[in-house]
N, C-alpha and C positions, 0 to 999 in steps of 0.2 A: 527292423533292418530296412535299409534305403534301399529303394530302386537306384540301380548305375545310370548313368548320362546317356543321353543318347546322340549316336555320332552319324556325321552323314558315310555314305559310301564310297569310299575310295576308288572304287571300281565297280564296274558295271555293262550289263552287253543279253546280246540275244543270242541263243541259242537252237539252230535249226532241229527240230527230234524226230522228223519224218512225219509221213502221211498230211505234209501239209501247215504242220503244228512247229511254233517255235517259240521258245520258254525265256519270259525276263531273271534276272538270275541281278544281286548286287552283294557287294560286300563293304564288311565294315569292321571297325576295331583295329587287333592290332595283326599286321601280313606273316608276323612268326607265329603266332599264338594258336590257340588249340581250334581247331578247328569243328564248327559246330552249324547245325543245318536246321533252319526254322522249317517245319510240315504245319502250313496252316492248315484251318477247321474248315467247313463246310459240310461235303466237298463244294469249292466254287466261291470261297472268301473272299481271297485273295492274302499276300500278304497286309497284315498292319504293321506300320511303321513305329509303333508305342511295343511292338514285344519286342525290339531291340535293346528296351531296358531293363529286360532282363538278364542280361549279359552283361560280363568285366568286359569293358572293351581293351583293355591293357592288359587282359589275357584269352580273348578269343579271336578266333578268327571267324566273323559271325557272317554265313552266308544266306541270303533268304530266295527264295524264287516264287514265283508265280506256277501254280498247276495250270496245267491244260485250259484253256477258254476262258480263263479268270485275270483279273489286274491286269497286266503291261503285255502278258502274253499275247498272241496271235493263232488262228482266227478269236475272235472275241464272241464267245459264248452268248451275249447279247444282241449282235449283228443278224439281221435277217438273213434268213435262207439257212442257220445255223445247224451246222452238221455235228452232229456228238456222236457221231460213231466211232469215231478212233482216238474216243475221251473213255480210256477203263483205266480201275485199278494198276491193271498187267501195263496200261502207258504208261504210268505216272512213274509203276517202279523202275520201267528201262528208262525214264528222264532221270528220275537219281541218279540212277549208275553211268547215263550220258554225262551228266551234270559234275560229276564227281571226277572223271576221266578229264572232262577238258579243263578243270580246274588243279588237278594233281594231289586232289587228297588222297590220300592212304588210307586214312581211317577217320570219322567225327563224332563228335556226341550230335546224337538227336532232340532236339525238343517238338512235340507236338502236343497241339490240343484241340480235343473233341474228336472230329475227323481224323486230325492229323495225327491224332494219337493211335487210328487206325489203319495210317497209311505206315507210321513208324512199325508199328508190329509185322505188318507183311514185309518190309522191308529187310529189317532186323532178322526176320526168320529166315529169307532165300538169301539175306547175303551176312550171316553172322560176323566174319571174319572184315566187316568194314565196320563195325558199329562199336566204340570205343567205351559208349556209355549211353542211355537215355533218360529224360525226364519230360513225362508227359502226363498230364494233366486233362482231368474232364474225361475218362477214361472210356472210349467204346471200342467194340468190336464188331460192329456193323450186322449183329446178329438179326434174323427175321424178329424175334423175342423184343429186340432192342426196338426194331423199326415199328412195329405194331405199337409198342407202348410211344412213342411221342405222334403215334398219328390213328391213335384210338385208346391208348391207356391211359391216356391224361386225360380224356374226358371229362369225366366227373368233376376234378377239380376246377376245369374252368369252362362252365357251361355254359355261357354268354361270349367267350370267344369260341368254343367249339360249334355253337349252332352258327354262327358266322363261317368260318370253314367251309362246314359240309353245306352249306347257302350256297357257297362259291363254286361250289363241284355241279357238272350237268345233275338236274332231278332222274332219281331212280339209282345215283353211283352206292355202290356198298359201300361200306366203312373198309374194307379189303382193296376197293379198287380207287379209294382218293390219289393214293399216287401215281398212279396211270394215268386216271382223269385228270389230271393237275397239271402232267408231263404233256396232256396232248394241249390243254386249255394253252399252255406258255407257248408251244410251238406253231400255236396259230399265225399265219399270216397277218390279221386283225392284229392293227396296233393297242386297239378297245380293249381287245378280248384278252391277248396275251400280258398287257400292263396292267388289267385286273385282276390275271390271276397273279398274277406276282406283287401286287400289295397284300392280298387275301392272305399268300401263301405265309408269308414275311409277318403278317399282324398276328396268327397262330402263333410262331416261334416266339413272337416276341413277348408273350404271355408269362413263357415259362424259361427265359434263359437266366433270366437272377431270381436270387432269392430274396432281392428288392423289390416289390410292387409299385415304386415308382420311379427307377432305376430308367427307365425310356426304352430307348433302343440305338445301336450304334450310328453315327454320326451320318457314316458312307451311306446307311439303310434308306438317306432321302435321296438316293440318287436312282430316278428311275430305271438307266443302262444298269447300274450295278444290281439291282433286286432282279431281272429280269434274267441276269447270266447267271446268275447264283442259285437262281430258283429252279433256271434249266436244269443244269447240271445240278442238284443236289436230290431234283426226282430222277435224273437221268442215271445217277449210282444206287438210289432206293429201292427203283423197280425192277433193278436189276441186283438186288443183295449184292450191291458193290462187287461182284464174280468171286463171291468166295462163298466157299465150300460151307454149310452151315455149322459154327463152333468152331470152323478150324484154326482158328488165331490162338485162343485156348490150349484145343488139344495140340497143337505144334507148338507151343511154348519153352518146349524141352531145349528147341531150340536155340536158345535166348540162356542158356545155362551159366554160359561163360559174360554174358556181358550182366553189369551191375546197371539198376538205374531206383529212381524213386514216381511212383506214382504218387501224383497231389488231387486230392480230390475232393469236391465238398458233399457233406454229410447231406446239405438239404438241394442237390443236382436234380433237380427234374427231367431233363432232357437226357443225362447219362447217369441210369441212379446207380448207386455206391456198389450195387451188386454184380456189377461187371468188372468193375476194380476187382471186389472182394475173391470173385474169381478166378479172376488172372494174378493175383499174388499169389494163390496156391499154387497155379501151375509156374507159375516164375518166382522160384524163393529166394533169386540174386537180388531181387527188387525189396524197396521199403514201399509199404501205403502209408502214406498221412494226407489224415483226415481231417479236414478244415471245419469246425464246427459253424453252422450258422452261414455257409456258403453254397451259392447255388451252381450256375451253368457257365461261370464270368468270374476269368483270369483278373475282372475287378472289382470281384465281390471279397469285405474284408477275409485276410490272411491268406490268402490264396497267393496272389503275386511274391509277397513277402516270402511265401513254401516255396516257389517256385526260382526266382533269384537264390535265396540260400542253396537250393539240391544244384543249381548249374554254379553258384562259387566252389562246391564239393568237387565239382568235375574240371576244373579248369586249371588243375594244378597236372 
Protein backbone atom coordinates (compact mmCIF):
# COMPACT_ATOMS: atom_id res chain seq x y z
CA UNK A 1 0.00 0.00 0.00
CA UNK A 2 1.20 3.64 -1.00
CA UNK A 3 1.68 6.19 1.38
CA UNK A 4 -1.00 9.41 0.29
CA UNK A 5 0.57 12.71 -0.93
CA UNK A 6 1.54 15.17 1.17
CA UNK A 7 -0.16 18.63 1.09
CA UNK A 8 0.73 21.93 2.36
CA UNK A 9 -1.64 23.54 5.09
CA UNK A 10 -4.31 25.48 4.18
CA UNK A 11 -4.58 27.12 7.30
CA UNK A 12 -2.64 27.84 10.01
CA UNK A 13 -2.31 30.20 13.41
CA UNK A 14 -1.27 30.40 17.16
CA UNK A 15 -3.00 29.66 19.89
CA UNK A 16 -2.92 31.45 23.29
CA UNK A 17 -3.46 28.28 26.23
CA UNK A 18 -2.49 30.26 29.33
CA UNK A 19 0.31 30.43 31.80
CA UNK A 20 2.20 32.18 29.24
CA UNK A 21 2.23 29.05 26.56
CA UNK A 22 0.80 29.38 23.16
CA UNK A 23 0.27 26.34 20.75
CA UNK A 24 1.27 26.28 16.73
CA UNK A 25 -1.75 24.27 15.38
CA UNK A 26 -1.99 23.86 10.91
CA UNK A 27 -4.27 22.13 8.87
CA UNK A 28 -4.47 20.28 5.84
CA UNK A 29 -6.37 17.96 3.35
CA UNK A 30 -9.67 18.30 2.71
CA UNK A 31 -11.91 21.48 5.12
CA UNK A 32 -15.30 18.89 4.97
CA UNK A 33 -13.45 15.69 5.63
CA UNK A 34 -13.14 13.78 8.74
CA UNK A 35 -11.40 15.24 11.04
CA UNK A 36 -8.23 13.84 12.61
CA UNK A 37 -5.57 15.04 15.09
CA UNK A 38 -1.69 14.04 14.96
CA UNK A 39 -0.29 13.54 19.04
CA UNK A 40 3.31 13.52 18.17
CA UNK A 41 6.07 11.33 20.24
CA UNK A 42 8.47 12.39 22.61
CA UNK A 43 7.21 14.16 24.77
CA UNK A 44 9.03 17.30 23.06
CA UNK A 45 9.15 16.07 19.15
CA UNK A 46 7.56 18.30 17.79
CA UNK A 47 5.39 17.68 14.90
CA UNK A 48 6.95 15.91 11.62
CA UNK A 49 5.80 17.01 8.49
CA UNK A 50 6.30 13.32 6.56
CA UNK A 51 3.22 11.82 9.18
CA UNK A 52 1.00 13.88 7.01
CA UNK A 53 1.28 10.91 4.61
CA UNK A 54 -0.43 9.00 6.38
CA UNK A 55 -3.50 10.41 5.78
CA UNK A 56 -6.22 10.58 2.51
CA UNK A 57 -5.99 14.14 2.26
CA UNK A 58 -9.39 13.94 0.06
CA UNK A 59 -10.93 12.47 3.10
CA UNK A 60 -9.47 14.07 6.12
CA UNK A 61 -9.40 16.95 7.77
CA UNK A 62 -5.72 16.58 9.06
CA UNK A 63 -4.83 18.76 12.00
CA UNK A 64 -1.45 18.76 13.66
CA UNK A 65 -0.01 20.99 16.51
CA UNK A 66 2.92 21.42 18.39
CA UNK A 67 2.83 20.53 22.37
CA UNK A 68 3.92 22.72 24.77
CA UNK A 69 7.83 24.15 24.32
CA UNK A 70 8.42 22.14 21.28
CA UNK A 71 8.27 23.16 17.27
CA UNK A 72 6.52 26.66 16.29
CA UNK A 73 5.10 26.63 19.82
CA UNK A 74 6.07 29.36 22.41
CA UNK A 75 8.00 29.91 25.05
CA UNK A 76 10.51 27.41 23.24
CA UNK A 77 11.48 24.72 25.58
CA UNK A 78 15.23 25.41 24.30
CA UNK A 79 15.44 29.03 25.20
CA UNK A 80 17.42 29.99 28.20
CA UNK A 81 15.94 30.66 31.51
CA UNK A 82 13.43 27.87 30.36
CA UNK A 83 10.55 27.30 32.70
CA UNK A 84 8.73 23.73 32.30
CA UNK A 85 6.57 24.19 35.12
CA UNK A 86 3.22 24.65 33.42
CA UNK A 87 4.57 21.95 30.74
CA UNK A 88 2.35 18.66 32.31
CA UNK A 89 0.25 15.97 30.95
CA UNK A 90 -2.90 17.77 32.64
CA UNK A 91 -1.64 21.04 30.03
CA UNK A 92 -1.45 19.32 27.10
CA UNK A 93 -4.82 17.70 27.63
CA UNK A 94 -6.65 21.24 28.31
CA UNK A 95 -4.65 22.36 24.97
CA UNK A 96 -6.78 19.53 23.08
CA UNK A 97 -9.81 20.47 24.31
CA UNK A 98 -8.74 24.35 23.80
CA UNK A 99 -7.45 23.30 20.37
CA UNK A 100 -10.61 21.62 19.43
CA UNK A 101 -13.11 24.43 20.63
CA UNK A 102 -11.44 27.05 18.57
CA UNK A 103 -11.41 24.93 15.78
CA UNK A 104 -15.25 23.52 15.90
CA UNK A 105 -14.66 19.78 15.98
CA UNK A 106 -17.27 17.74 17.47
CA UNK A 107 -15.46 14.71 17.36
CA UNK A 108 -11.81 13.27 15.55
CA UNK A 109 -9.93 10.35 15.02
CA UNK A 110 -6.55 10.22 16.95
CA UNK A 111 -3.32 9.22 15.72
CA UNK A 112 -0.37 9.05 17.92
CA UNK A 113 2.91 7.47 18.22
CA UNK A 114 5.18 6.45 20.95
CA UNK A 115 4.47 9.40 23.41
CA UNK A 116 1.72 10.47 21.70
CA UNK A 117 0.22 7.28 21.92
CA UNK A 118 0.19 8.24 25.58
CA UNK A 119 -1.04 11.34 25.54
CA UNK A 120 -4.09 9.77 23.15
CA UNK A 121 -5.00 7.29 25.89
CA UNK A 122 -5.33 9.93 28.71
CA UNK A 123 -7.17 11.96 26.33
CA UNK A 124 -9.53 9.36 24.94
CA UNK A 125 -10.24 8.24 28.72
CA UNK A 126 -11.42 12.09 30.34
CA UNK A 127 -13.06 12.94 27.17
CA UNK A 128 -14.61 9.58 25.51
CA UNK A 129 -17.39 11.17 23.91
CA UNK A 130 -14.85 13.29 21.46
CA UNK A 131 -12.77 10.60 20.22
CA UNK A 132 -14.43 9.00 17.02
CA UNK A 133 -11.81 6.53 16.53
CA UNK A 134 -7.91 5.88 17.21
CA UNK A 135 -4.68 4.61 15.72
CA UNK A 136 -1.67 4.59 17.41
CA UNK A 137 1.32 2.99 17.13
CA UNK A 138 4.71 2.45 19.13
CA UNK A 139 2.36 1.74 22.06
CA UNK A 140 3.24 3.23 25.65
CA UNK A 141 1.90 4.14 28.77
CA UNK A 142 4.26 5.94 30.42
CA UNK A 143 4.51 3.39 33.09
CA UNK A 144 7.50 3.49 35.94
CA UNK A 145 8.16 -0.43 34.48
CA UNK A 146 8.15 1.26 30.97
CA UNK A 147 10.65 4.27 32.02
CA UNK A 148 13.24 2.09 34.02
CA UNK A 149 13.50 -0.33 30.95
CA UNK A 150 14.73 2.28 28.34
CA UNK A 151 16.90 3.96 30.84
CA UNK A 152 18.39 0.85 32.57
CA UNK A 153 16.72 -2.33 30.93
CA UNK A 154 18.36 -1.87 27.84
CA UNK A 155 21.54 -2.05 29.17
CA UNK A 156 22.73 -5.18 28.46
CA UNK A 157 22.08 -4.91 24.92
CA UNK A 158 23.94 -2.07 24.13
CA UNK A 159 26.94 -1.85 26.50
CA UNK A 160 29.07 0.62 24.65
CA UNK A 161 26.37 3.06 24.25
CA UNK A 162 25.12 2.52 27.73
CA UNK A 163 28.69 3.13 29.62
CA UNK A 164 28.58 6.38 27.39
CA UNK A 165 25.25 7.54 29.07
CA UNK A 166 26.04 6.95 32.56
CA UNK A 167 29.77 8.72 31.42
CA UNK A 168 27.50 11.64 30.97
CA UNK A 169 25.66 11.62 34.28
CA UNK A 170 27.58 13.48 37.47
CA UNK A 171 29.99 10.50 39.15
CA UNK A 172 28.22 8.63 41.89
CA UNK A 173 24.44 9.24 39.99
CA UNK A 174 22.42 5.76 40.55
CA UNK A 175 20.99 4.14 37.52
CA UNK A 176 17.54 5.30 39.48
CA UNK A 177 18.59 8.87 39.37
CA UNK A 178 19.89 9.40 35.50
CA UNK A 179 16.88 11.22 34.78
CA UNK A 180 16.98 13.76 37.43
CA UNK A 181 20.77 14.06 36.76
CA UNK A 182 20.16 14.61 33.10
CA UNK A 183 16.98 16.99 33.68
CA UNK A 184 19.42 19.21 35.97
CA UNK A 185 22.62 18.68 33.52
CA UNK A 186 20.09 20.36 30.37
CA UNK A 187 18.98 22.97 32.68
CA UNK A 188 22.19 24.32 33.43
CA UNK A 189 22.95 27.88 32.56
CA UNK A 190 26.36 26.54 30.83
CA UNK A 191 25.80 26.50 27.31
CA UNK A 192 28.87 23.48 27.51
CA UNK A 193 27.12 21.66 29.97
CA UNK A 194 23.60 21.65 28.92
CA UNK A 195 24.50 20.95 24.82
CA UNK A 196 26.32 18.04 26.17
CA UNK A 197 23.92 16.68 27.98
CA UNK A 198 21.65 16.80 25.19
CA UNK A 199 23.87 15.05 22.62
CA UNK A 200 24.54 12.33 25.40
CA UNK A 201 20.95 12.11 25.98
CA UNK A 202 19.92 11.91 22.20
CA UNK A 203 23.14 9.24 21.19
CA UNK A 204 21.34 6.75 23.98
CA UNK A 205 17.93 6.90 22.20
CA UNK A 206 19.27 6.63 19.15
CA UNK A 207 20.84 3.07 19.86
CA UNK A 208 17.64 1.68 20.04
CA UNK A 209 14.79 3.42 18.04
CA UNK A 210 14.98 0.95 14.81
CA UNK A 211 15.39 -2.26 14.45
CA UNK A 212 18.07 -1.03 11.83
CA UNK A 213 21.48 -0.84 13.18
CA UNK A 214 22.39 1.49 10.53
CA UNK A 215 19.11 3.38 10.09
CA UNK A 216 20.97 6.88 11.75
CA UNK A 217 18.90 9.12 13.51
CA UNK A 218 16.45 11.68 12.43
CA UNK A 219 17.27 14.50 10.29
CA UNK A 220 16.04 17.44 12.77
CA UNK A 221 18.33 15.32 15.55
CA UNK A 222 21.47 17.61 14.20
CA UNK A 223 19.78 20.56 15.26
CA UNK A 224 21.34 21.60 18.46
CA UNK A 225 17.99 24.12 19.79
CA UNK A 226 16.03 21.15 18.85
CA UNK A 227 17.88 18.10 20.89
CA UNK A 228 18.10 20.48 23.76
CA UNK A 229 14.13 21.34 23.97
CA UNK A 230 13.38 17.80 23.48
CA UNK A 231 15.73 16.60 25.92
CA UNK A 232 14.20 19.02 28.52
CA UNK A 233 11.05 18.10 28.39
CA UNK A 234 11.15 14.44 27.81
CA UNK A 235 13.21 14.22 31.53
CA UNK A 236 10.97 16.97 32.50
CA UNK A 237 7.63 14.25 32.03
CA UNK A 238 10.14 11.09 33.13
CA UNK A 239 10.93 12.32 36.39
CA UNK A 240 7.82 13.19 36.89
CA UNK A 241 5.91 9.66 35.52
CA UNK A 242 4.25 12.12 33.16
CA UNK A 243 1.43 12.78 36.44
CA UNK A 244 -0.17 9.74 36.25
CA UNK A 245 -1.24 7.54 38.44
CA UNK A 246 0.83 4.16 38.07
CA UNK A 247 -1.06 1.68 35.52
CA UNK A 248 -3.78 3.90 35.27
CA UNK A 249 -4.20 4.14 31.43
CA UNK A 250 -4.57 0.34 31.54
CA UNK A 251 -6.71 -0.05 34.36
CA UNK A 252 -9.18 3.00 33.01
CA UNK A 253 -9.20 1.50 29.67
CA UNK A 254 -12.93 0.49 30.25
CA UNK A 255 -13.16 3.80 29.24
CA UNK A 256 -12.21 3.55 25.67
CA UNK A 257 -15.28 0.89 25.44
CA UNK A 258 -17.07 2.56 22.87
CA UNK A 259 -14.55 3.91 20.58
CA UNK A 260 -12.78 1.38 17.94
CA UNK A 261 -9.22 1.98 17.03
CA UNK A 262 -5.95 -0.39 15.91
CA UNK A 263 -2.71 -0.46 17.64
CA UNK A 264 0.40 -1.05 15.22
CA UNK A 265 3.27 -2.15 16.64
CA UNK A 266 6.47 -3.84 15.87
CA UNK A 267 7.53 -7.10 17.35
CA UNK A 268 11.31 -6.14 17.69
CA UNK A 269 10.28 -2.23 19.48
CA UNK A 270 12.89 -1.73 22.05
CA UNK A 271 11.99 1.52 23.38
CA UNK A 272 8.18 0.35 23.75
CA UNK A 273 8.18 -3.50 23.84
CA UNK A 274 5.12 -5.29 22.50
CA UNK A 275 4.11 -5.94 26.13
CA UNK A 276 2.49 -2.72 26.78
CA UNK A 277 0.37 -3.16 23.66
CA UNK A 278 -0.28 -6.65 24.57
CA UNK A 279 -1.85 -5.22 27.64
CA UNK A 280 -3.73 -2.60 26.66
CA UNK A 281 -5.57 -4.93 23.99
CA UNK A 282 -6.83 -6.79 26.93
CA UNK A 283 -8.15 -4.12 28.61
CA UNK A 284 -9.54 -2.42 25.33
CA UNK A 285 -11.10 -5.26 23.32
CA UNK A 286 -12.62 -2.35 20.67
CA UNK A 287 -8.97 -2.26 19.47
CA UNK A 288 -7.18 -4.60 16.96
CA UNK A 289 -3.14 -5.28 17.67
CA UNK A 290 -1.12 -5.80 14.66
CA UNK A 291 2.01 -6.69 14.85
CA UNK A 292 4.69 -5.67 12.41
CA UNK A 293 7.13 -8.46 12.34
CA UNK A 294 10.79 -7.38 12.08
CA UNK A 295 10.01 -3.71 13.17
CA UNK A 296 11.50 -1.68 15.81
CA UNK A 297 10.62 1.97 17.50
CA UNK A 298 10.23 3.81 13.76
CA UNK A 299 6.95 4.55 11.85
CA UNK A 300 9.90 3.82 9.13
CA UNK A 301 10.83 0.69 9.78
CA UNK A 302 9.39 -1.85 7.05
CA UNK A 303 5.50 -2.45 7.25
CA UNK A 304 4.88 -0.30 9.96
CA UNK A 305 3.82 2.90 7.84
CA UNK A 306 2.08 0.73 5.40
CA UNK A 307 -0.17 -0.69 9.03
CA UNK A 308 -0.58 2.46 9.81
CA UNK A 309 -1.99 4.32 6.47
CA UNK A 310 -4.20 1.28 5.87
CA UNK A 311 -6.10 1.34 9.90
CA UNK A 312 -6.44 5.50 9.25
CA UNK A 313 -8.05 4.69 5.39
CA UNK A 314 -10.44 2.34 7.77
CA UNK A 315 -11.44 5.36 9.51
CA UNK A 316 -11.99 7.88 7.20
CA UNK A 317 -14.97 6.89 5.70
Amino acid sequence: MAFHALVEPHAQGMLDVGQGHAIFWSISGNPDGVPALILHGGPGSGVAASTGRFFDPTRYRIIAFDQRGCGRSTPHAGAAGADLSANTTGHLLADIEALRLHLGVERWVLYGMSWGTTLGFAYAQRHPERVRAMVLAGITTTRQSEIGWLYRGLAPLFPAQWEAFRAGAPAGTSDSGLIAAYGDLLLSPDGAIHNKAALDFHLWEAATISSDPNAGWPERWNDPAYILARARIVTHYFRHAAWLEEGALISGASALADIPGVMVQGRLDLQAPLTTAWDMSRAWPAARLVIIEGAGHSSGDAGMGEAIVSALDGFAG
